[in-house]
C-alpha positions in Angstrom: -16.1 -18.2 12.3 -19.4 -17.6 14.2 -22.5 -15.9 13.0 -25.1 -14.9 14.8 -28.7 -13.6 13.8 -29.7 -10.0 14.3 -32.5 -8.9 12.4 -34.2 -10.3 9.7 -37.5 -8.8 8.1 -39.0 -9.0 4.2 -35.7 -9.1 2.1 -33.3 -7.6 4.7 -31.3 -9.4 7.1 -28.9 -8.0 9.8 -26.2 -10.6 11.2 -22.4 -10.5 13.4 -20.0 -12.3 11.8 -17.2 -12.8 14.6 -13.9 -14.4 14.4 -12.2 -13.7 11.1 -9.8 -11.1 10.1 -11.2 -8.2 7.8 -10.1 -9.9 4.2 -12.0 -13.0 5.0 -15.2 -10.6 5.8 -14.5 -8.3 2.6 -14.3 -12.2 0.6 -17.6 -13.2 2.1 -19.3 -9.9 1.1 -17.9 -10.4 -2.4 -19.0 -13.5 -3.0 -22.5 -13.0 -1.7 -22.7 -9.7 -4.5 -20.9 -11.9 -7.7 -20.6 -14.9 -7.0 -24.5 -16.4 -5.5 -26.1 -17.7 -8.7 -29.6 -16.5 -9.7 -31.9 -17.1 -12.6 -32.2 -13.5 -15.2 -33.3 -13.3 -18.8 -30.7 -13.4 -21.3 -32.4 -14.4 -24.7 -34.8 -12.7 -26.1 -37.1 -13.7 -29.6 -39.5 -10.6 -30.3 -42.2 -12.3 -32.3 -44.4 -9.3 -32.8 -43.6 -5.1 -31.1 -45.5 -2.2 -32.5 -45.2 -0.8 -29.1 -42.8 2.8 -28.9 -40.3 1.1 -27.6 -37.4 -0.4 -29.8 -36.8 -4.1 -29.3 -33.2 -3.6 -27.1 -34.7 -1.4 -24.7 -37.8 -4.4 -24.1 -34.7 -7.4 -24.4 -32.8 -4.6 -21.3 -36.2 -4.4 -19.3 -36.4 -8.0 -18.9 -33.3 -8.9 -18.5 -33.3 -6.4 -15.4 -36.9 -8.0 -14.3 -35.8 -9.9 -11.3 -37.0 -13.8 -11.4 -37.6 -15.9 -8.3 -34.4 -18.9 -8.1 -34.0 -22.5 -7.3 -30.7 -23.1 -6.6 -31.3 -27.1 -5.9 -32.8 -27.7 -9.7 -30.9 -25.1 -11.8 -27.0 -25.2 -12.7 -24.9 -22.2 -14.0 -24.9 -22.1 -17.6 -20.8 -23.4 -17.5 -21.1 -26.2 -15.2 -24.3 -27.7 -17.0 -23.6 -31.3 -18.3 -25.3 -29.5 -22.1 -21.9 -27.2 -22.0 -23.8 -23.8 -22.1 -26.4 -25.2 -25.1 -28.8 -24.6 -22.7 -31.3 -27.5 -21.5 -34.0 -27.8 -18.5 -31.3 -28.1 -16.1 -29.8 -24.7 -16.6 -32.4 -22.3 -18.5 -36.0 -22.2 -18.8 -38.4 -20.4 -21.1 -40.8 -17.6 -20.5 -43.3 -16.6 -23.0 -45.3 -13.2 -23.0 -48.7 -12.0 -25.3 -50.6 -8.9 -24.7 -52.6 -6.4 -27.0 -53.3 -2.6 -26.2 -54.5 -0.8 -25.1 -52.7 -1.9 -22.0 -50.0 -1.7 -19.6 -47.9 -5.0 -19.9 -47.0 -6.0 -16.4 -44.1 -8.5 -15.2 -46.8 -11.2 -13.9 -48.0 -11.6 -17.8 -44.7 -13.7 -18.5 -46.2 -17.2 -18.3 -43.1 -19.4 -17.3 -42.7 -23.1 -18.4 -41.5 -23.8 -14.5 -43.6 -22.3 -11.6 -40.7 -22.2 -9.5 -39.5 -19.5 -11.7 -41.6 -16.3 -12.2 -40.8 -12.2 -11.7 -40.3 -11.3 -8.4 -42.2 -7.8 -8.5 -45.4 -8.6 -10.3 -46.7 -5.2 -11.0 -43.1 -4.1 -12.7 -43.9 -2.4 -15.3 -42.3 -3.5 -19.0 -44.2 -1.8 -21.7 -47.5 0.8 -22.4 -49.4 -0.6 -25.6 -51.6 2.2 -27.2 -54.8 0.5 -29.1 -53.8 -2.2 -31.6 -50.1 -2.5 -30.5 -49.1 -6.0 -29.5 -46.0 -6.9 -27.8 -45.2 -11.2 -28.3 -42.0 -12.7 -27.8 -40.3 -15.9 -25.9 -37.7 -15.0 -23.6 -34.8 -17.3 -22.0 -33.7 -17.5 -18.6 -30.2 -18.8 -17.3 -28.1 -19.1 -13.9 -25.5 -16.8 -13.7 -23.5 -15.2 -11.4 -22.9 -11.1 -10.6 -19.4 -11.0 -11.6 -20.7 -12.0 -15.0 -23.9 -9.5 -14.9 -25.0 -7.1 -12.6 -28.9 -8.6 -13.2 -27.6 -12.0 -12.1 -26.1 -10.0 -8.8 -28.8 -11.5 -5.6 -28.5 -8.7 -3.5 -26.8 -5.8 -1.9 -24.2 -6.2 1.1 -22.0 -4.5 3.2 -20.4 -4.4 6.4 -18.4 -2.5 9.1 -16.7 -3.1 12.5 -18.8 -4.0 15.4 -18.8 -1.0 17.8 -17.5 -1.4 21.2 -18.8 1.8 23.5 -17.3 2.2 27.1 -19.2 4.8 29.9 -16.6 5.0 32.2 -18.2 7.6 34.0 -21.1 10.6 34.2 -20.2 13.2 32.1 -20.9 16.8 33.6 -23.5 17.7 30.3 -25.3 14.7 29.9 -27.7 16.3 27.1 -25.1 17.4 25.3 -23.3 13.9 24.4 -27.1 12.8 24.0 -27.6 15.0 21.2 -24.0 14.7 20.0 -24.8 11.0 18.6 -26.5 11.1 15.1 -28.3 7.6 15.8 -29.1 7.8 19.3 -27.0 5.5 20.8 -26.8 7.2 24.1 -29.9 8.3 26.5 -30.2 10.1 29.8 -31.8 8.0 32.5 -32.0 10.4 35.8 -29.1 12.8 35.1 -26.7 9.2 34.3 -25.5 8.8 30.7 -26.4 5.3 29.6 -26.7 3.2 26.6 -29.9 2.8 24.1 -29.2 -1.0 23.5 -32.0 -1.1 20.4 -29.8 1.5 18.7 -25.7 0.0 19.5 -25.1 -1.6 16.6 -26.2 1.6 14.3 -22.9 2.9 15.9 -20.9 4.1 12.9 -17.5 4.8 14.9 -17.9 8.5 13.9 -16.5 9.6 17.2 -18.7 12.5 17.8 -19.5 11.5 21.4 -15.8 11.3 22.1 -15.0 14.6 21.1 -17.4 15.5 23.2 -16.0 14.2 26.3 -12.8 11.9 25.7 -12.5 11.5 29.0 -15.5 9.4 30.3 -16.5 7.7 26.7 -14.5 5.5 24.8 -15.2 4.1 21.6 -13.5 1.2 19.6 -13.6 -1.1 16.4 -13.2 -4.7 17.3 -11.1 -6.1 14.2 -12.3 -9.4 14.8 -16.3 -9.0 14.5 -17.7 -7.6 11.7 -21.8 -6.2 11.4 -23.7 -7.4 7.9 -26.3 -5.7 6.5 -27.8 -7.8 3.3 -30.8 -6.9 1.0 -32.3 -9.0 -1.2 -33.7 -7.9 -4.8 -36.5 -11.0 -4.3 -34.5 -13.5 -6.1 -33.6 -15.6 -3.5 -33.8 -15.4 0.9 -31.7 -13.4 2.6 -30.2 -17.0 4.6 -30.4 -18.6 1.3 -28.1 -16.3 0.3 -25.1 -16.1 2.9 -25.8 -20.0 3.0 -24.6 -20.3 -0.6 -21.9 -17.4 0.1 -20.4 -19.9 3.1 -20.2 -22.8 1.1 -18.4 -21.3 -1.7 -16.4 -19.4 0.8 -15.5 -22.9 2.5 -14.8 -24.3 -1.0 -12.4 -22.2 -1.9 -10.4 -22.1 1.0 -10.7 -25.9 1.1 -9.5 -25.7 -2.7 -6.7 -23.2 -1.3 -5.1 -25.5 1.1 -5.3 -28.1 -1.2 -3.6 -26.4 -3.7 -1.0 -24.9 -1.0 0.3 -28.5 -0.1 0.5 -29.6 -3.4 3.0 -26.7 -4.5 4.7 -27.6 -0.9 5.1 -31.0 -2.2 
């Protein structure tokens, strides 16, 4: 397996992942969705909430309020040595006090570890009219997407890497130009050539071959894969496909093992 860099910018990342079959790309993009922990609100104690808003829809807007993760301190709730009572090495607590008239933002949950704290500062969570108070102490855990969708890290998906052959000038140059949706191709002095910012936006939808089968060619290599990855904050882009290969290499490892034992 080989993967090589892109773009990366903010929470979005762009890589090629080359030599593995299309089930080994579909695992990796599967594990980086449900299986990468991250650190979400589970628990919720409402002390005090004469807001409008019933107590389960303030416990939902938390537990959807993304937190920043450290995946070197923090252990899933199941693999903890406290077995899922919950302790500093798997959950931390987040406490939050305002009084109207306000708008309670994300950044006013004070967390007992500065490591962890809402990604998005200015989300909103609740509107308190004069008088109203909101208090409570909410608890954080490590979970994992399959379990959650507010544990998931990030959004990714892939598809074949284009390969586009010129081989030769087609006799309406414009009109394969304007035939690609995302400007792959350009004309440079009457020649059709390539836009080389734009190849890998190549979505294999063929137009341009339609348009002249006979001098363009375009194929999916099965072998080499583009990723697209974005981050909800949790956790960095690389962080993220990081943890995805080391799982991914785990459970293959764990595979084989398991293959020559039943061999055996």
């Amino acid at each position: 397996m080989e993967v090589r860099l892109v773009d990366k910018n903010d929470n979005k990342a762009n890589f090629i992942l080359k030599d593995v079959s299309p089930a080994v790309a579909n695992t990796f993009r599967r594990i980086m969705i449900s299986e990468v922990p991250v650190m979400a609100i589970e628990d919720v104690e409402l002390r005090k909430n004469s807001s409008v808003l019933y107590d389960e829809i303030i416990a939902h807007r938390l537990g959807l309020t993304p937190l920043t993760t450290d995946l070197k301190t923090y252990n899933l709730l199941s693999e903890c040595k406290c077995k899922g009572e919950g302790c500093a090495r798997c959950s931390v607590k987040l406490t939050l006090a305002a009084k109207g008239p306000c708008t309670v933002y994300a950044s006013e949950l004070k967390s007992k570890d500065p490591k962890i704290k809402p990604v998005y500062p200015k989300m909103p969570i609740a509107k308190l009219l004069k008088d109203q108070e909101l208090e409570l102490e909410a608890t954080a855990f490590m979970g994992t997407g399959k379990d959650h969708t507010k544990f998931s890290p990030c959004l990714a998906f892939y598809k074949y890497r284009p390969q586009i052959e010129i081989k030769g000038n087609p006799e309406d140059v414009d009109k394969v130009v304007q035939s690609c949706p995302v400007d792959i191709y350009k004309n440079e002095d009457g020649k059709l050539a390539l836009n080389k910012d734009n190849l890998m936006l190549c979505h294999l939808c063929n137009a341009c071959v339609e348009m002249d089968p006979k001098n363009i060619s375009v194929e999916a290599k099965d072998d080499e894969f583009v990723f697209y990855v974005e981050s909800w904050g949790q956790l960095d882009c690389k962080e993220i496909a990081l943890a995805a290969l080391d799982m991914l290499k785990k459970r293959m490892d764990e595979f084989d093992t398991k293959l020559k034992e039943a061999k055996s």
